[in-house]
C-alpha positions, 0 to 999 in steps of 0.5 A, spaced: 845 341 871 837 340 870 832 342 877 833 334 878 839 334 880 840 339 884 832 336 887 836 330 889 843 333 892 838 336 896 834 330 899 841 326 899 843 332 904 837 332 908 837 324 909 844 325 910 842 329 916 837 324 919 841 319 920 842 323 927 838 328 927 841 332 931 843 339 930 850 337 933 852 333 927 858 335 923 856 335 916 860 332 911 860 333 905 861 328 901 863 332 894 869 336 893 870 344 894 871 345 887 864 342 885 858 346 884 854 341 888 858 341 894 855 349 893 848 346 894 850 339 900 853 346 903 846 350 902 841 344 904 845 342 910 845 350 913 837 350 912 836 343 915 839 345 921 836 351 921 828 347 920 830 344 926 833 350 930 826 353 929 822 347 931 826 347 938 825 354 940 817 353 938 818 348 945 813 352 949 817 349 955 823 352 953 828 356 957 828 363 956 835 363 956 836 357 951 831 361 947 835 367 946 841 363 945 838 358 939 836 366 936 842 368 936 844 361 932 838 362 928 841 369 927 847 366 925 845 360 920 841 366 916 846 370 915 851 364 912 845 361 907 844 368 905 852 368 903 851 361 900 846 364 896 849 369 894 855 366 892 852 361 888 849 366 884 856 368 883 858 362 880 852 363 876 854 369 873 861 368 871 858 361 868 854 366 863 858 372 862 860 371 855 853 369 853 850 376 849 843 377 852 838 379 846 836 386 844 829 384 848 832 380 853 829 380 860 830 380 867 828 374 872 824 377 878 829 373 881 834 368 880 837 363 880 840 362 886 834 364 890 830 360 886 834 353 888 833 356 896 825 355 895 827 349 891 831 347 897 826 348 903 821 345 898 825 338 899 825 340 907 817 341 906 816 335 902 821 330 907 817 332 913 810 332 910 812 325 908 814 323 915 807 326 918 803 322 913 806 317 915 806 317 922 804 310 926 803 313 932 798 319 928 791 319 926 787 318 920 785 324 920 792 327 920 795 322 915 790 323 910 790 331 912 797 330 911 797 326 904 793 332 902 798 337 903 804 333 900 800 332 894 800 340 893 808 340 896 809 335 890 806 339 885 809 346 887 815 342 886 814 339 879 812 347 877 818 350 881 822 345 878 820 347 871 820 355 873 828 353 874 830 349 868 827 354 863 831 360 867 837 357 866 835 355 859 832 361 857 839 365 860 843 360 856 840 362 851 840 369 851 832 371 853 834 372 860 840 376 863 842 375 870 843 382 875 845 381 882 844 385 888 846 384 895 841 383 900 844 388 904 841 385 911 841 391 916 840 388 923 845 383 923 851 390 921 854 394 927 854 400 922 846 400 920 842 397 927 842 402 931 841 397 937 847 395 935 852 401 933 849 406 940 851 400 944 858 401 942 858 408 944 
């Protein structure tokens, strides 16, 4: 699969969502369990909640008490995207175990998966950016600063997108090698938040 693709799974997923735009939708995935892509519907799904959990605990009238609940799932949902992430970089790793790395191969400063993550919140920026510019009820002035702004986001995406095909390219062909570490999130762990591991005492 090609930057492209995996572009327009994402952006399927985000129109998918906002045929109710709600965080309460129930995703359905329309790919089957064994194909990569129900991976990234999966992934996209979990950042686009998540963009508009953080939008409502920005509501300056918000509830103490509802704020801190929407956190927690906050909390939560990053929890679940870095999993996902990290579960793709492992599909990722099994595909090209038997490629033998060159004898000057190089390691990527991050990887695949972490940069399909940028693409996908990418695809929430420029959908929304859209959105904006194109707003009725919006001034010029907003439309025209928000037009400029898409530009730019269109543009990170075409490079993002050439940056990725040549990773998958460049370790296909031995020229890079994948290697994987865990991101080790401490404050969401009983045994490592000292918060978390004193109240049980």
């Amino acid at each position: 699969m090609t930057s492209t693709q995996f572009f327009n799974i994402f952006e399927q997923s985000i129109k998918d969502y906002h045929v109710y735009d709600s965080i309460e939708t129930e995703i359905k995935n329309p790919y089957n369990k064994d194909q990569f892509e129900y991976l990234l519907y999966q992934k996209n799904w979990i950042d686009t909640v998540q963009w508009h959990l953080e939008d409502i605990i920005r509501d300056p009238e918000i509830e103490p008490t509802e704020a801190l609940k929407i956190k927690r799932v906050i909390d939560a949902s990053n929890q679940k995207r870095t999993d996902l992430v990290e579960f793709i970089d492992g599909y990722f790793l099994n595909k090209y175990k038997d490629i033998k790395p060159i004898e000057n191969a190089t390691l990527n400063s991050e990887t695949v998966a972490w940069a399909l993550d940028r693409l996908s919140i990418l695809a929430l920026k420029i959908f929304h950016m859209s959105e904006e510019a194109n707003r009725e009820s919006a001034e010029q002035s907003h439309k025209t600063n928000c037009q400029n702004k898409l530009d730019v986001l269109n543009e990170q995406k075409t490079d993002l997108s050439t940056a990725i095909d040549q990773l998958i390219e460049d370790i296909e062909n031995g020229n890079k090698y994948m290697k994987i570490y865990k991101q080790m999130k401490m404050y969401n762990d009983e045994e490592l938040n000292p918060v978390l591991y004193k109240a049980k005492k």
